[in-house]
Every structure is written in structure tokens, then in C-alpha cells.
C-alpha atoms as one frame of an Amber mdcrd trajectory, in Angstrom:
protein
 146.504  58.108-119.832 144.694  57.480-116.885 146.754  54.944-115.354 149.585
  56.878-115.807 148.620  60.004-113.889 147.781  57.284-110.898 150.742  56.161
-110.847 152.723  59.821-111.108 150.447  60.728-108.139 151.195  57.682-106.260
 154.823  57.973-106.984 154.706  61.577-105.436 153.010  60.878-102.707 155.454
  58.239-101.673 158.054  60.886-102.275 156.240  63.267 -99.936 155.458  60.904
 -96.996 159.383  59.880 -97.300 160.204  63.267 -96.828 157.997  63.631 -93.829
 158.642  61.113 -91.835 162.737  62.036 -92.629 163.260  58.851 -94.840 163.762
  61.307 -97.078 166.275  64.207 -97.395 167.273  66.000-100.356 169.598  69.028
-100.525 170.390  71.106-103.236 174.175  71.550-103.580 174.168  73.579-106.695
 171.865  76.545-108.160 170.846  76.829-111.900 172.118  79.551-113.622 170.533
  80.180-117.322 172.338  79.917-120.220 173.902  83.163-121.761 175.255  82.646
-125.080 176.693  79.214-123.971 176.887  76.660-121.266 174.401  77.009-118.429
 174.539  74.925-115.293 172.031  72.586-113.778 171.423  72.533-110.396 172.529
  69.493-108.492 171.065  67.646-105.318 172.176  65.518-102.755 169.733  63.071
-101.294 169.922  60.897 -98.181 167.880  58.307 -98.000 167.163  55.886 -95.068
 168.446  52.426 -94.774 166.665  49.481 -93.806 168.372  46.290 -92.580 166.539
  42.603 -92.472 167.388  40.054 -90.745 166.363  36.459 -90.067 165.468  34.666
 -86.367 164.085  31.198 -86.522 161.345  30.301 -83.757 159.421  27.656 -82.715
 155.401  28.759 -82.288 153.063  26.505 -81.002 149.819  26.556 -83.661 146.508
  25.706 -81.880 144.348  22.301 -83.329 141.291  23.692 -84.763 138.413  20.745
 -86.016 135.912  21.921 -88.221 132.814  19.506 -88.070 129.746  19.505 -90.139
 126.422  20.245 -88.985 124.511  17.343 -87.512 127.969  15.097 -87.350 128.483
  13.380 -84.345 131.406  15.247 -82.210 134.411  12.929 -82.215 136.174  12.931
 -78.343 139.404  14.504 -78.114 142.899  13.202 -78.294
């Protein structure tokens, strides 16, 4: 029961930081109106949500030689 209110909090919290950074919009586009003797209508929103593209680039990085010698071992010269 725990776990689960973790992960509702979580969840809203992601929902809330979306919304204030703009990520996030949501607009409601329809009120709720109670139910009578029939019917009823839910309300209705509209939500825009960012978009995030990814793309690939291939480069050549040059990596460093790193030795890693023992203590008391004889330092070999380098190439």
C-alpha cells in the first residue's frame, strides 16, 4: 500500500513539474454539468504535450591510455 502511494506521488509530481516548465498544457474544453433525472455530461480536456525529437551523429573521440600498475612493480617505459 505503501509502494503504491510512492508511486501516485511520483506520478504527480512529474505531472506538476511538466506543467511548469510548459511541457505540459491541459485545457478544459467542456464543463460538467450534474445529472438531473438523466444524462449528465463530463467535462472534457485538451492537453498539449511537448515533443521531443532524437537523433543520431556518429563521432570519432580520442580516449586517453590509462596504465594501472601495482604497488612496488617496476614502471614499464612508454610506447
Amino acid at each position: 500500500m505503501r509502494a503504491l502511494l510512492v508511486l501516485v506521488g511520483i506520478a504527480a509530481l512529474v505531472i506538476l513539474a511538466g506543467m511548469a516548465t510548459g511541457f505540459i498544457n491541459i485545457d478544459q474544453t467542456q464543463t460538467a454539468q450534474l445529472p438531473r433525472i438523466e444524462g449528465g455530461q463530463a467535462p472534457e480536456f485538451k492537453a498539449d504535450v511537448g515533443k521531443i525529437d532524437l537523433g543520431i551523429e556518429k563521432k570519432v573521440i580520442e580516449v586517453p591510455k590509462v596504465e594501472v600498475q601495482k604497488p612496488g612493480a617496476e614502471p614499464t617505459p612508454a610506447q
